[in-house]
C-alpha positions in Angstrom: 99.1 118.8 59.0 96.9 116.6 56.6 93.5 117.8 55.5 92.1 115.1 57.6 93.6 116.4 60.9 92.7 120.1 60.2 88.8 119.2 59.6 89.3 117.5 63.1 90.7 120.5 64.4 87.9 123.0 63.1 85.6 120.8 63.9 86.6 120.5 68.2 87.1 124.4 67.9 84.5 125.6 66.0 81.8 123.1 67.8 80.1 126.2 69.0 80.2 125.1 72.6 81.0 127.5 75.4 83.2 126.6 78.6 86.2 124.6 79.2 84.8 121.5 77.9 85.9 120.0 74.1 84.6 116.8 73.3 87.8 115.4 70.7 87.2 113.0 68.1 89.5 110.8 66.2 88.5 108.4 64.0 85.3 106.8 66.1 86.5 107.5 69.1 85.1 110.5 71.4 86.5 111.9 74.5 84.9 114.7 76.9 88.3 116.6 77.5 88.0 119.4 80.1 90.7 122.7 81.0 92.5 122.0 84.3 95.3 124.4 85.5 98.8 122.7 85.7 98.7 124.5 90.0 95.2 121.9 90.5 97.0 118.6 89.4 100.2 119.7 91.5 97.8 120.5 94.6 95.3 117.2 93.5 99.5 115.2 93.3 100.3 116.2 96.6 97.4 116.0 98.7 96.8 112.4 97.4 100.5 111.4 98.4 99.7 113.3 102.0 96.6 111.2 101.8 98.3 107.8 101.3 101.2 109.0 104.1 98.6 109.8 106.4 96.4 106.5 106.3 99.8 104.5 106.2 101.3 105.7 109.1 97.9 105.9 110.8 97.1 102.1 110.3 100.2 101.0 111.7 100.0 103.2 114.9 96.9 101.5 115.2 97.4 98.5 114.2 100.6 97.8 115.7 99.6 99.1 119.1 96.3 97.7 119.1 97.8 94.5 119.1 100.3 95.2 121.5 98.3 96.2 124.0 95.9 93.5 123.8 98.7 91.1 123.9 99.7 92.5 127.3 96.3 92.5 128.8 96.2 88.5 127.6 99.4 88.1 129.4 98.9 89.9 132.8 95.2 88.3 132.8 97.0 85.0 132.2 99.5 85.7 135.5 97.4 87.8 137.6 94.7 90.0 138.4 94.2 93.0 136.5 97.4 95.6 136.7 97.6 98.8 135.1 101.5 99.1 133.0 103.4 101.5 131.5 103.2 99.1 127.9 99.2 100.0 128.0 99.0 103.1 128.2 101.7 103.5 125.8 99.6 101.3 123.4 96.7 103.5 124.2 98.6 106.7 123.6 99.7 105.4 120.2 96.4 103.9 119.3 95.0 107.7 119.5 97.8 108.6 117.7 97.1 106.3 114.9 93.7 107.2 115.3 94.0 110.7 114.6 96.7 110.0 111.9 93.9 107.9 110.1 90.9 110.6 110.7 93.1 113.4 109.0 93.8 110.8 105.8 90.3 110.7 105.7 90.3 114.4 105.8 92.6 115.4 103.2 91.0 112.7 101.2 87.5 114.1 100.8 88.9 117.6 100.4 90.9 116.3 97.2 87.8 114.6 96.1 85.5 117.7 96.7 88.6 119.9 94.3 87.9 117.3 91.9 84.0 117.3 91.9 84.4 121.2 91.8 86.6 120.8 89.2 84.2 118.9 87.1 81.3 121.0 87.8 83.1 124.3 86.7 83.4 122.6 83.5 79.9 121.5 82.8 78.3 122.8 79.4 74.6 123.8 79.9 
């Protein structure tokens, strides 16, 4: 290690800061680098894949059968007075079910956001 590197070192260590915050610097460049435990980003990782799943599938449940089912109310209103089918309520069914796929996304996505604000806050330097 050069003497260049080990004044660098001293100097993030021995800034005389307390918590789990160093702020690195090499050559003129700064960076605010904070502790995270390696069990956070695996739990942060997975709940924003179940977070992408969750929306995904949700917005084509709802999508799909939204358009379905307004589709078939075009056609029997084309033919005929107004008839209840099985095809509506099926698109009805799967339009809650895409509904409710799409609220819990929502869900798990402003829990990961609210680990990641705590996250940060735990980290703050007074």
């Amino acid at each position: 290690m050069s003497n260049d590197e080990q004044a660098n070192e001293r100097s993030t260590i021995d800034s005389g800061q307390t918590g789990a915050q160093i702020n690195q610097t090499y050559i003129k460049r700064t960076q605010k680098c904070i502790a995270v435990n390696k069990s956070d980003l695996e739990e942060n990782l997975t709940f924003g894949a179940l977070e992408s799943c969750l929306k995904g599938f949700g917005l084509f449940f709802l999508s799909g059968a939204l358009w379905l089912g307004i589709e078939e109310v075009f056609e029997i209103l084309a033919i005929e007075d107004w008839i209840f089918t099985p095809t509506i309520l099926f698109c009805a069914l799967a339009a809650i079910f895409g509904a409710v796929l799409l609220g819990c996304g929502v869900v798990v996505g402003s829990l990961r956001k609210k680990k990641i604000t705590a996250i940060f806050n735990e980290t703050e330097v007074d």
